[in-house]
ZAMI-268383 format. One record per atom (N, C-alpha, C): residue in three letters; y, x, z. Coordinates in pm, 1 decimal. Layout:
N
> ALA|Y|X|Z
...
# end
This chain:
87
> UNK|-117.2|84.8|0.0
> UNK|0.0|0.0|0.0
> UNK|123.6|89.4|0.0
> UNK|210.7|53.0|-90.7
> UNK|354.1|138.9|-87.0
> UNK|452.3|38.5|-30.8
> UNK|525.8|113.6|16.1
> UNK|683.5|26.2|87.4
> UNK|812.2|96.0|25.0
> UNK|865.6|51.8|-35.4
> UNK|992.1|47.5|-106.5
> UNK|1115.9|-15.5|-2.0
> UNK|1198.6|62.0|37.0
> UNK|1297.6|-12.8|127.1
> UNK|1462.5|5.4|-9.3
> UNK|1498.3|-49.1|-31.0
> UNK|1603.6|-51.8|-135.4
> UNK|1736.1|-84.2|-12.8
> UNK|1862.1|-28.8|-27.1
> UNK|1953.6|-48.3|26.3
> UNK|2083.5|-63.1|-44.8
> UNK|2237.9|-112.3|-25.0
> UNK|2294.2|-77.9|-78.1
> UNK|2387.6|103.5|-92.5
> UNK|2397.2|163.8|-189.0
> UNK|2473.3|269.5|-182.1
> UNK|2619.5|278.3|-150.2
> UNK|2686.2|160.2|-127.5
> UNK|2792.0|145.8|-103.5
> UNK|2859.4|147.4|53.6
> UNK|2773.3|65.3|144.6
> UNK|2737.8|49.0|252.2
> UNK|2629.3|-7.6|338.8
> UNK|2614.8|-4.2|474.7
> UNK|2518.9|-39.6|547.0
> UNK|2524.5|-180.8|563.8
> UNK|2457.8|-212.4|420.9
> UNK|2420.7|-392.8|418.6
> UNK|2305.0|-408.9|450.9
> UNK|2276.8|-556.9|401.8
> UNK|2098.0|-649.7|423.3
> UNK|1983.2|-498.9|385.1
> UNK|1888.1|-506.1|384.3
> UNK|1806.3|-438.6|333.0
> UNK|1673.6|-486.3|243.3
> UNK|1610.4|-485.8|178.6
> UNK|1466.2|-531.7|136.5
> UNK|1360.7|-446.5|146.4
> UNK|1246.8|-512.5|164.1
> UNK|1179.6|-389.9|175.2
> UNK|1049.4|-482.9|119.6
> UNK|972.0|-383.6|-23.4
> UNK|903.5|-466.5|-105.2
> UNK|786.5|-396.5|-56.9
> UNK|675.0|-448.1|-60.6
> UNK|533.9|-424.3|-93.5
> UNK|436.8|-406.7|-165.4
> UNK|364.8|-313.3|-263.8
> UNK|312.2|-342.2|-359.0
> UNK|197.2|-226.6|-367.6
> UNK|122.4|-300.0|-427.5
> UNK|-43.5|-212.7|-416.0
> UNK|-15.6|-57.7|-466.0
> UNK|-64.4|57.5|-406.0
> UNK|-60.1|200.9|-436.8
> UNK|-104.3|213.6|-533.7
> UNK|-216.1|168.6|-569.1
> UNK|-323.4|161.4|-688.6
> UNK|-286.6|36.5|-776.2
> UNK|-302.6|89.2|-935.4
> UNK|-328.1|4.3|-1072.3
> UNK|-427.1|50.0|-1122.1
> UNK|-522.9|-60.6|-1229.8
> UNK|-598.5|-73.0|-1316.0
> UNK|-550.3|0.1|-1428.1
> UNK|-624.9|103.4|-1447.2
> UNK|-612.1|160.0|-1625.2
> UNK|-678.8|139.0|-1684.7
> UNK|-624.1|131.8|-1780.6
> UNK|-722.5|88.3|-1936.9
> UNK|-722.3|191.1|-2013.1
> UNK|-842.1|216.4|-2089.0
> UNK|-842.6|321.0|-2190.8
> UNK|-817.5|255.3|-2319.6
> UNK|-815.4|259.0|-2404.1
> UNK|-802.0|195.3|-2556.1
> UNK|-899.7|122.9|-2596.6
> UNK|-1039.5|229.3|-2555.5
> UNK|-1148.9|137.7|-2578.3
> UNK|-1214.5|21.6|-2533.0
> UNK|-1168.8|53.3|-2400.9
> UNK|-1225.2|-97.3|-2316.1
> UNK|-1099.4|-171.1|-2281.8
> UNK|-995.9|-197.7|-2344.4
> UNK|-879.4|-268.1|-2421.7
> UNK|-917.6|-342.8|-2521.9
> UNK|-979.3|-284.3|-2633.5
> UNK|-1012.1|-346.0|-2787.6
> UNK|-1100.7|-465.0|-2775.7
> UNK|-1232.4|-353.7|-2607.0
> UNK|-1321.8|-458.4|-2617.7
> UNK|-1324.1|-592.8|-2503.8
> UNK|-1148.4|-543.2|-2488.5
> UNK|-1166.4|-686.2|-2407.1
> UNK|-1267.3|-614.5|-2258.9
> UNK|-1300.7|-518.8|-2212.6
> UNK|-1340.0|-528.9|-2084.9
> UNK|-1282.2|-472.7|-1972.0
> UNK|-1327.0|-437.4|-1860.3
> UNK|-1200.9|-485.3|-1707.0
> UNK|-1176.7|-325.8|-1750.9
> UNK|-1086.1|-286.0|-1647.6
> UNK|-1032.2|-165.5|-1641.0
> UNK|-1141.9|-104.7|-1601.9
> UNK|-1161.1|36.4|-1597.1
> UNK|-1287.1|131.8|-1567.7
> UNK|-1205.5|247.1|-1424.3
> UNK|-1079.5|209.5|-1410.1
> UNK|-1070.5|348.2|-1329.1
> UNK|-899.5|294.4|-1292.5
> UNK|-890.2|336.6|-1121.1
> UNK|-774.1|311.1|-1069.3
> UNK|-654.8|456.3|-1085.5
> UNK|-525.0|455.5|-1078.6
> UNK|-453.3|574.2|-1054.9
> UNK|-308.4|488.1|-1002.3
> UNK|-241.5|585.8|-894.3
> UNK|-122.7|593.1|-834.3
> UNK|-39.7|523.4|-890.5
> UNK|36.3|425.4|-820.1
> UNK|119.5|400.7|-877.5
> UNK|228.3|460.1|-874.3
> UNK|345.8|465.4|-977.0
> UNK|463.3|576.2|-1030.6
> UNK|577.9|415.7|-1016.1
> UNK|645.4|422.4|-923.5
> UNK|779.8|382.9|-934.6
> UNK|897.5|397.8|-1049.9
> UNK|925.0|356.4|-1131.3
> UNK|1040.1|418.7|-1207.9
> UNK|1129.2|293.8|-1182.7
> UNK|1256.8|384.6|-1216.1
> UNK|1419.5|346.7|-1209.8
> UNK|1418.2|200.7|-1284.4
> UNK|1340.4|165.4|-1376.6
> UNK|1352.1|55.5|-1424.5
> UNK|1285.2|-99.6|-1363.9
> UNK|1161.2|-18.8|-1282.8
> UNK|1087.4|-101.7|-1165.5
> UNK|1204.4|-119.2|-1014.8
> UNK|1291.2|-53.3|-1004.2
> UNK|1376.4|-54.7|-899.6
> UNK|1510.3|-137.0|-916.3
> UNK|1558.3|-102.7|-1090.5
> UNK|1644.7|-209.8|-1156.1
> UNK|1574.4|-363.9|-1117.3
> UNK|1490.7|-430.3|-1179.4
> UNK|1436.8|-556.9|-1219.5
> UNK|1409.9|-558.9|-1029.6
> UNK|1350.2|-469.6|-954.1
> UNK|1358.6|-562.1|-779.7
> UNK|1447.3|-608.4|-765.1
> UNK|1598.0|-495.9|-756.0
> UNK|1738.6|-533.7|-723.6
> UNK|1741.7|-664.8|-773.6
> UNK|1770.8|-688.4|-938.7
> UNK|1790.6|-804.1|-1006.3
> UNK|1747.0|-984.6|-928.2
> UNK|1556.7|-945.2|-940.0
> UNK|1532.8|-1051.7|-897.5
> UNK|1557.2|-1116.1|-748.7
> UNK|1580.0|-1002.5|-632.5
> UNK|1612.4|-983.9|-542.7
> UNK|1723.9|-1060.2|-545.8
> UNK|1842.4|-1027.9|-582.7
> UNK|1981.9|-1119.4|-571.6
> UNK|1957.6|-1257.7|-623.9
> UNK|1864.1|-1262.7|-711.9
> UNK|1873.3|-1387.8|-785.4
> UNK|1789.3|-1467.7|-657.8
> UNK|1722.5|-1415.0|-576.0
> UNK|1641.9|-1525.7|-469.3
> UNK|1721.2|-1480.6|-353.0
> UNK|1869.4|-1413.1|-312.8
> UNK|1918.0|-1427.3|-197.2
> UNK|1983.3|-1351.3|-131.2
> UNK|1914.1|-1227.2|-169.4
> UNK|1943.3|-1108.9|-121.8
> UNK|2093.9|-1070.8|-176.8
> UNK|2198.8|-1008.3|-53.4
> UNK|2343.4|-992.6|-23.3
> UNK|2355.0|-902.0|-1.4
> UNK|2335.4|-776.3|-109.5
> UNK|2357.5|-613.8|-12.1
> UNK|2431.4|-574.8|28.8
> UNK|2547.9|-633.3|37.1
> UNK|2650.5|-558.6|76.0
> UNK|2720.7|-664.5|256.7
> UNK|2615.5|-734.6|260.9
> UNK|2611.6|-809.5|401.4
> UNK|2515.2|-782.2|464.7
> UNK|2552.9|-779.7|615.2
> UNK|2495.0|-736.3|732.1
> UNK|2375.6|-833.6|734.5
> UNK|2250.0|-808.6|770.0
> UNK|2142.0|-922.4|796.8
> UNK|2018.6|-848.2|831.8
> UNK|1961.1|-947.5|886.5
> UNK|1755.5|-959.7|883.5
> UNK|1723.7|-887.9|763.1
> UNK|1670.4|-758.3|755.0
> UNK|1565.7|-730.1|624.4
> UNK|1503.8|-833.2|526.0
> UNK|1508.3|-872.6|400.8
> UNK|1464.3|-943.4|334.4
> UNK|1296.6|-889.0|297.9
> UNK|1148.0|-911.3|309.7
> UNK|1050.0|-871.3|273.9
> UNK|1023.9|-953.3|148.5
> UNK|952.4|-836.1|87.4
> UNK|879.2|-934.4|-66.4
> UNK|773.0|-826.6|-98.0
> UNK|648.6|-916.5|-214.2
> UNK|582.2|-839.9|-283.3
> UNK|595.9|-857.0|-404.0
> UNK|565.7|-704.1|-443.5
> UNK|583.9|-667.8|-603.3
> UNK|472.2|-695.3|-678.2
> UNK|441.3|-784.1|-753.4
> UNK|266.5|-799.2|-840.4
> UNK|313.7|-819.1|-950.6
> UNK|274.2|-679.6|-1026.0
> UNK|343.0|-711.6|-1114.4
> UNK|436.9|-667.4|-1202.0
> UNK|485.5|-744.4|-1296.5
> UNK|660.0|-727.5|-1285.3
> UNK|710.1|-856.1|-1212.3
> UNK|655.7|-927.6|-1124.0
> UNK|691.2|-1087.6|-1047.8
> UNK|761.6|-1018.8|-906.6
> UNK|859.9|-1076.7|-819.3
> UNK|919.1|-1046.4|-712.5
> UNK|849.5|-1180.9|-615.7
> UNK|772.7|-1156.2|-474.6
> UNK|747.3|-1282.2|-459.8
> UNK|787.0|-1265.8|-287.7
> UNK|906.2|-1346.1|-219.4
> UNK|898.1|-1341.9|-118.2
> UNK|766.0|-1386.7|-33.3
> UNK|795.3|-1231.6|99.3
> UNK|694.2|-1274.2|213.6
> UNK|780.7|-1392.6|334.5
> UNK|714.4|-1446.1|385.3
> UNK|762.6|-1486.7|467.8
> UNK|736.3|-1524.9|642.2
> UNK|768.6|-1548.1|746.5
> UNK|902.8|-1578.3|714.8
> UNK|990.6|-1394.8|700.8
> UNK|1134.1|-1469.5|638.0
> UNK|1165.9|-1337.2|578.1
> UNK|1334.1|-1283.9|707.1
# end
């Protein structure tokens, strides 16, 4: 399990702090074509664009970074943002 705590850079606002499995399913090409499950797990890699789209959906369900508050929790499945609760 990874924990992502996102804050604002501006000041000491709300915080979130997402959840999301360490491990993904890889696919090779071949067992892609044929349609069968993944064969082998590896790390998951955070990128800047997975941290864009939290922020995003994050504000769009509530989250105020730049206001004082309760930590907002959520999980990441996905590219889906899904609050935990209670939050």
């Amino acid at each position: 399990m990874l924990v992502v705590t996102i804050q604002s850079a501006g000041e000491a606002g709300q915080l979130i702090r997402v959840y999301m499995k360490a491990d993904v399913p890889v696919m090779s090409a071949a067992t892609e074509q044929a349609g069968d499950s993944p064969l082998a797990q590896e790390r998951r890699a955070i990128k800047p664009s997975d941290v864009e789209a939290i922020i995003a959906e994050a504000v769009q369900q509530g989250w105020e970074p730049e206001k004082k508050g309760t930590p907002l929790r959520f999980e990441w499945r996905g590219n889906v943002l899904f609050p935990l609760f209670p939050n």
